[in-house]
C-alpha beads as a LAMMPS data file, in Angstrom:
LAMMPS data file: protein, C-alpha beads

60 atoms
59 bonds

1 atom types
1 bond types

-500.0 500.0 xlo xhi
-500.0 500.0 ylo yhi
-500.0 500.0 zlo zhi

Masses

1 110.0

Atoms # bond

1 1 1 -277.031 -357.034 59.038
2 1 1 -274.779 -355.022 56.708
3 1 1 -272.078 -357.028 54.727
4 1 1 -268.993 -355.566 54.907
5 1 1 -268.329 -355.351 51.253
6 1 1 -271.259 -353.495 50.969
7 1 1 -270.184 -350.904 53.495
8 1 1 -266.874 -350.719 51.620
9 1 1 -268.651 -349.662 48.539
10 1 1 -270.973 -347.135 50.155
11 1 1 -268.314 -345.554 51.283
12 1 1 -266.473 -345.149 47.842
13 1 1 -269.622 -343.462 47.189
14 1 1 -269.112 -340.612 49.420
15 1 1 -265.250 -340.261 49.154
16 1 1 -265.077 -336.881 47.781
17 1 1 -262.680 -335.782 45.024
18 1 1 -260.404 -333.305 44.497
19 1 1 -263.094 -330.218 43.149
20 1 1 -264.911 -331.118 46.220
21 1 1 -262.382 -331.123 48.621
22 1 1 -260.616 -327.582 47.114
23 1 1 -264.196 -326.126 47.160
24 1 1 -264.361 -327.101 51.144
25 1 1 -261.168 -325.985 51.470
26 1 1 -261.900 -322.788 49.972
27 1 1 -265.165 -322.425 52.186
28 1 1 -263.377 -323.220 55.386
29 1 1 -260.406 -320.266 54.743
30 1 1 -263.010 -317.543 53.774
31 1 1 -264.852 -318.448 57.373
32 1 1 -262.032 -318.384 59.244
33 1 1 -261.070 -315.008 57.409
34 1 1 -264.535 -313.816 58.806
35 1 1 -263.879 -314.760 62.245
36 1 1 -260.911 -313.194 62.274
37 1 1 -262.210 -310.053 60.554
38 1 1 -265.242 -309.892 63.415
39 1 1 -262.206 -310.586 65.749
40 1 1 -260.022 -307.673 64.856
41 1 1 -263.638 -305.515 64.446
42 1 1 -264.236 -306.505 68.371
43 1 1 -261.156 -305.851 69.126
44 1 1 -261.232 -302.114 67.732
45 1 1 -264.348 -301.523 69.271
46 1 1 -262.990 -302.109 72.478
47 1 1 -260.121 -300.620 72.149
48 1 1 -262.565 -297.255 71.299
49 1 1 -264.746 -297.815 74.012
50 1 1 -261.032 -297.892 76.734
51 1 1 -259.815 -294.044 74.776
52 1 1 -263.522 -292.980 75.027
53 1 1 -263.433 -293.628 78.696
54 1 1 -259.503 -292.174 79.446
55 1 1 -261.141 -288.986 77.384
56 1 1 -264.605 -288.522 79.615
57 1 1 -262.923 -289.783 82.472
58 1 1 -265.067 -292.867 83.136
59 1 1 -264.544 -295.266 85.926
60 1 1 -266.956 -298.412 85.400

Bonds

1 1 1 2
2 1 2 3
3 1 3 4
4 1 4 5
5 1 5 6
6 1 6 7
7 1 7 8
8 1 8 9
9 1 9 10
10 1 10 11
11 1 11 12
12 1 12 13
13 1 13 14
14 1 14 15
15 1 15 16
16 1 16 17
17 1 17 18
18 1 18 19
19 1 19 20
20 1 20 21
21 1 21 22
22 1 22 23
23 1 23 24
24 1 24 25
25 1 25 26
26 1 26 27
27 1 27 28
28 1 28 29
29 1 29 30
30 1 30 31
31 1 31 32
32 1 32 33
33 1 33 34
34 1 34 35
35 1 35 36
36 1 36 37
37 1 37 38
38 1 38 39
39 1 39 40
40 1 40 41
41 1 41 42
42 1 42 43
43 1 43 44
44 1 44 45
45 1 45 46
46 1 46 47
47 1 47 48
48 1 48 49
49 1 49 50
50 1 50 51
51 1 51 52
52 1 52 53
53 1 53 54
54 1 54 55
55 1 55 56
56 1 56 57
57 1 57 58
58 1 58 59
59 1 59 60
């Protein structure tokens, strides 16, 4: 069975400081910046597809 005073101290082992938290920080922003960049590329692809189809004349 685990004491709990050693469960407090392995867990003062993985608190992380403030480098590490900044650096997950920083990872989290640059993939939500890439999300939203694949997004807004989507979102101009479709919109090219729709003007491609008013110009041709497509109905699907």
């Amino acid at each position: 069975m685990v004491r709990p005073q050693n469960l407090r101290s392995d867990l003062r082992l993985h608190r992380l400081d403030e480098f590490e938290l900044l650096q997950l920080l920083q990872l989290h922003l640059k993939l939500v910046l890439l999300l939203a960049l694949c997004l807004e590329l989507f979102l101009l692809d479709l919109q090219d597809l729709l003007l491609l189809k008013e110009l041709l004349g497509f109905s699907f």
